[in-house]
N, C-alpha and C positions, 0 to 999 in steps of 0.2 A: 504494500500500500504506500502511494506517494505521502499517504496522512502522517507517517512515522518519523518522528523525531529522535534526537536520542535520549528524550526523558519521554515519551509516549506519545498515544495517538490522541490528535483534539478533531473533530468533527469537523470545524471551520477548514482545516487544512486536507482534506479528503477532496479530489478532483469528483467533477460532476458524475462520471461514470462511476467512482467510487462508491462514490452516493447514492446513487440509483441502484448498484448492488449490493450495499447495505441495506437498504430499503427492502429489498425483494427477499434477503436473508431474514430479515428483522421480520418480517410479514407471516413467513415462511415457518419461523421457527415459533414465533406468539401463537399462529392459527392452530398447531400441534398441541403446544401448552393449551389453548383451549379446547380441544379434540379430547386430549385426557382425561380432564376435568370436566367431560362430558354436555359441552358448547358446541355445536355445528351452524356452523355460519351458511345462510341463506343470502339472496340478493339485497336483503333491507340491512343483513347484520356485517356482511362484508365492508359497506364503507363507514362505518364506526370504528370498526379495526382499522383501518386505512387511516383515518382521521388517530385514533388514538398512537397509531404511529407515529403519523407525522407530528404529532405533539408532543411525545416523548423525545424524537430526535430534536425537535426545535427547543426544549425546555433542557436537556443536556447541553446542544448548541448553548446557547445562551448563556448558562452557567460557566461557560468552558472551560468546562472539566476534560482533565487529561488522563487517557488511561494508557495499563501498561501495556495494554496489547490490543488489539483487533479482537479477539474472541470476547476477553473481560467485557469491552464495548457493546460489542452485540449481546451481552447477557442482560449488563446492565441496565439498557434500552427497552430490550425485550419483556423483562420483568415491569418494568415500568409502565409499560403500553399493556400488558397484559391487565394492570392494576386500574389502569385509565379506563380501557375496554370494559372489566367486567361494574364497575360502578357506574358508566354508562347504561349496560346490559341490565343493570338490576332497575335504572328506571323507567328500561325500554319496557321490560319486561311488567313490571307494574303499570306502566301507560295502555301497552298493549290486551295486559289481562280485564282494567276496567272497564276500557272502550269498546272491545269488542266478543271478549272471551271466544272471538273462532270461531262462534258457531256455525259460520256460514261453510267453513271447512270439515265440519263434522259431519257426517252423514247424517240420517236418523236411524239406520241401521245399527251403526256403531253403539249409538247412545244407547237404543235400546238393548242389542246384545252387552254389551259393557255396562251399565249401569242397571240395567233392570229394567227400567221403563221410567225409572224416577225422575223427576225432574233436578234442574239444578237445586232449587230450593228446597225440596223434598230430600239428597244427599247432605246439604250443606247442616238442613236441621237435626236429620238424621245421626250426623257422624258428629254436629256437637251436642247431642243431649247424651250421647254414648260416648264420649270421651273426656277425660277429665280438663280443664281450662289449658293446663299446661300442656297436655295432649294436641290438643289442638289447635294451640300455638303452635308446636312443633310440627304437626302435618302442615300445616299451612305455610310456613315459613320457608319447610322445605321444597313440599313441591307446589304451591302458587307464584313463590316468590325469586324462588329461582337459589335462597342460601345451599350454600355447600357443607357437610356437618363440620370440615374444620370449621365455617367464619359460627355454626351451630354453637359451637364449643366454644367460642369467645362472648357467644350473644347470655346462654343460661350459664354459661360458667360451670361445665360438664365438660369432663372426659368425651370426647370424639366418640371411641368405640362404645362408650354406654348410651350417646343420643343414636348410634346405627343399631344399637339392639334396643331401645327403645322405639324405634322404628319400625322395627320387624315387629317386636309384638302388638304394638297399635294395628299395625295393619293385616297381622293376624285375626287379630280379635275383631276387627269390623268386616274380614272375611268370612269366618264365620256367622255375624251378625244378617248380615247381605245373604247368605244363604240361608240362615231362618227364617226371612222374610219372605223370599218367594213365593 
């Protein structure tokens, strides 16, 4: 890399091309980190990644900060835009769930094989008169909202593996529940 000094790489000193394939690594390697952590980017979610890159690169820029290497850089970046993206993601995600909750995406098929025939409000009542308060915090949190049980484990102030087996038994027990119903 022309970026390279001999006390490190700064961003401002990266030629164009440089840039541009930093950019496509950096992209490259956040969308994966989001992949794992089970994020799949569609055509609405891809340019918030795009955006929360170029704002990580521009907000390092800025700062110029000097690293010791090309790789350090691109981690550094990388984590950053990932952190940018997924707090984006979580308001996307809360916008999108009150506005329109999908249904226009959902079959009625689906609904009915999946849910029973119940309606929204008839699961939503359902599942909180049968769960305790903090139960149903925690469904909700996790899967409306879009938390991961690490950010779980920062939110109640629990052990990660105790909110994933509190998970499973919630959602045992309203499995069972849904089939006494029928």
């Amino acid at each position: 890399m022309n970026g390279k000094k001999s006390n490190g790489i700064k961003i401002s000193d990266l030629s164009y091309k440089e840039y541009q394939t930093l950019f496509r690594e950096i992209l490259s390697y956040t969308e994966r980190i989001l992949y794992n952590n089970g994020i799949f980017l569609d055509n609405c979610l891809r340019p918030i990644l795009e955006d929360s890159v170029t704002e990580a690169i521009l907000m390092f820029e800025k700062k110029e900060l000097i690293f010791k290497d090309y790789n350090t850089l691109r981690i550094w970046i990388s984590k950053t835009a990932f952190n940018m993206f997924r707090n984006t993601f979580k308001t996307y995600r809360k916008i999108k769930l009150l506005d329109s909750r999908e249904a226009q995406r959902i079959s009625s098929d689906r609904i009915e094989n999946t849910y029973k025939g119940y309606t929204w409000e008839d699961l939503k009542e359902i599942i909180g008169s049968n769960c305790e308060k903090d139960d149903y915090e925690l469904l909700e949190k996790h899967w409306l909202e879009g938390y991961s049980f690490v950010e779980l484990a920062e939110i109640f102030k629990k052990e990660e593996s105790t909110l994933r087996q509190k998970n499973k038994r919630i959602l045992e027990n309203l499995k069972v529940l849904f089939n006494k119903l029928k």
